[in-house]
DRENFI-417546 format. One record per residue (C-alpha): residue number from 1; x, y, z. Coordinates in steps of 0.25 Angstrom, whole numbers, plus 5000, padded with zeros to 4 digits. Layout:
# DRENFI-417546
+------+------+-------+------+
| resi | east | north |   up |
+------+------+-------+------+
|  NUM |    X |     Y |    Z |
...
+------+------+-------+------+
***
This chain:
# DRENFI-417546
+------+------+-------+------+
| resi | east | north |   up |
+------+------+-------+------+
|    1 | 5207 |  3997 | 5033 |
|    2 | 5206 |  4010 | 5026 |
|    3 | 5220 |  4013 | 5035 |
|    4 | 5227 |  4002 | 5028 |
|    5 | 5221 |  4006 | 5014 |
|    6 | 5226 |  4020 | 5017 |
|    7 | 5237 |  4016 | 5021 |
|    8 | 5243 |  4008 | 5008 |
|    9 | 5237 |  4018 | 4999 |
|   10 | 5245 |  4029 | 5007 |
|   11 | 5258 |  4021 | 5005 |
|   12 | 5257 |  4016 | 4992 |
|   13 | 5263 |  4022 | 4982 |
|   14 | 5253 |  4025 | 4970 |
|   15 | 5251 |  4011 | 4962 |
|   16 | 5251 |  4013 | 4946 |
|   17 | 5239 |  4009 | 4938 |
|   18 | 5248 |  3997 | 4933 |
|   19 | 5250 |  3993 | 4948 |
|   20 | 5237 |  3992 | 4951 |
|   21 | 5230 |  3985 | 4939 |
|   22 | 5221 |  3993 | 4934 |
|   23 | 5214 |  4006 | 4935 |
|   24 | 5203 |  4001 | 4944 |
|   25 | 5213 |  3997 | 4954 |
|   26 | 5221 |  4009 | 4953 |
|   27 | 5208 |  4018 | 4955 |
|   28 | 5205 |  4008 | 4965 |
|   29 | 5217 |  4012 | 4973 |
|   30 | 5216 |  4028 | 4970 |
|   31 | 5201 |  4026 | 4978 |
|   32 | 5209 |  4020 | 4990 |
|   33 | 5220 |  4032 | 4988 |
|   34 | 5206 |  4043 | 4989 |
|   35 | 5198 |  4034 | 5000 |
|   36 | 5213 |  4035 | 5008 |
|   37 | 5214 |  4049 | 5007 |
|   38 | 5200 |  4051 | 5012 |
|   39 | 5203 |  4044 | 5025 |
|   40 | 5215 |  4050 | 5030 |
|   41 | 5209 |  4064 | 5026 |
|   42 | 5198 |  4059 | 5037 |
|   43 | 5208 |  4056 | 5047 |
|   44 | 5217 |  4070 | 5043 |
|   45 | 5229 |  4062 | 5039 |
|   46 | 5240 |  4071 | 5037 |
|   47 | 5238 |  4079 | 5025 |
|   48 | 5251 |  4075 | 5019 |
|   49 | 5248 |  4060 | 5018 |
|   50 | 5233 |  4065 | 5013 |
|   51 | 5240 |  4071 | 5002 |
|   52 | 5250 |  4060 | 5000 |
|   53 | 5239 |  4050 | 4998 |
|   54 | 5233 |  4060 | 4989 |
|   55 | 5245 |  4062 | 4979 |
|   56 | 5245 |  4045 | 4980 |
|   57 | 5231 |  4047 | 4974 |
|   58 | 5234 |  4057 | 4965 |
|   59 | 5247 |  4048 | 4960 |
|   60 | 5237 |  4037 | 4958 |
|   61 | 5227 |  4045 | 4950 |
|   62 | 5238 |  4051 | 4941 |
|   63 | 5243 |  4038 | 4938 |
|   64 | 5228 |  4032 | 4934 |
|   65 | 5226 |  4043 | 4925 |
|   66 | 5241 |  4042 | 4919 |
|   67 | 5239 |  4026 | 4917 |
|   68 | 5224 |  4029 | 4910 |
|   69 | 5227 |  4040 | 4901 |
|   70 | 5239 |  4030 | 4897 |
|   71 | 5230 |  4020 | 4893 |
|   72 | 5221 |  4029 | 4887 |
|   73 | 5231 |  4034 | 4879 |
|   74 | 5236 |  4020 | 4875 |
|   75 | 5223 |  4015 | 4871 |
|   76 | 5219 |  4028 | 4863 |
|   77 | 5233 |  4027 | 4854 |
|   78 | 5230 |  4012 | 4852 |
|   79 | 5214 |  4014 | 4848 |
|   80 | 5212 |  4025 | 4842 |
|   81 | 5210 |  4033 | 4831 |
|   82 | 5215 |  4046 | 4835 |
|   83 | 5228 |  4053 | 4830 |
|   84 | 5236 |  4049 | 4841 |
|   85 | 5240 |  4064 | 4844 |
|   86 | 5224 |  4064 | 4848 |
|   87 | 5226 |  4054 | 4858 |
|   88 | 5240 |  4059 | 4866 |
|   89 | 5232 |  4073 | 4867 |
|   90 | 5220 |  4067 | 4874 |
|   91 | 5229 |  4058 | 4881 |
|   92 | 5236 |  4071 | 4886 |
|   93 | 5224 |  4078 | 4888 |
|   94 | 5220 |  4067 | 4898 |
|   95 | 5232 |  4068 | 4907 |
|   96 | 5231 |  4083 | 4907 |
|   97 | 5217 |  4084 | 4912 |
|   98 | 5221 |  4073 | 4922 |
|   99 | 5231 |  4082 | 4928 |
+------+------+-------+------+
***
């Protein structure tokens, strides 16, 4: 079974949060990426497909962060109180430190 799992998420291309529903999926999805990984390092899988997979998950996580700051951003401009100036700055700050 974990062959089969591993083997969609290896040939998949990276799904966007909108694709999946919802960030819980999306997470969902990134925990099968990781458990993948795991399993063909313990049975030394070449390391280029290792690092394949890995960039995948990296993708994954970028576009999570990217869709949430998004929203963040979206929901702060509509609900708040703060020069909007204030807001694009944290906003900023956010997807630096997440680099």
């Amino acid at each position: 079974m974990k062959e089969a799992v591993g083997f969609l998420v290896s040939h998949q291309p990276s799904k966007s949060v909108e694709e999946l529903g919802d960030v819980s999926e999306q997470l969902a999805f990134i925990e099968q990426q990781v458990a993948y990984v795991l399993s063909i390092m313990n049975s030394q899988t070449e390391c280029r497909q290792v690092v394949s997979v890995l960039a995948s998950t990296r993708a994954s996580v970028d576009q999570l962060i990217s869709y949430m700051v998004t929203k963040n951003l979206q929901e702060c401009m509509l609900h708040t109180d703060k020069q909007s100036d204030a807001v694009i700055e944290e906003a900023i700050a956010m997807i630096v430190k997440s680099r």
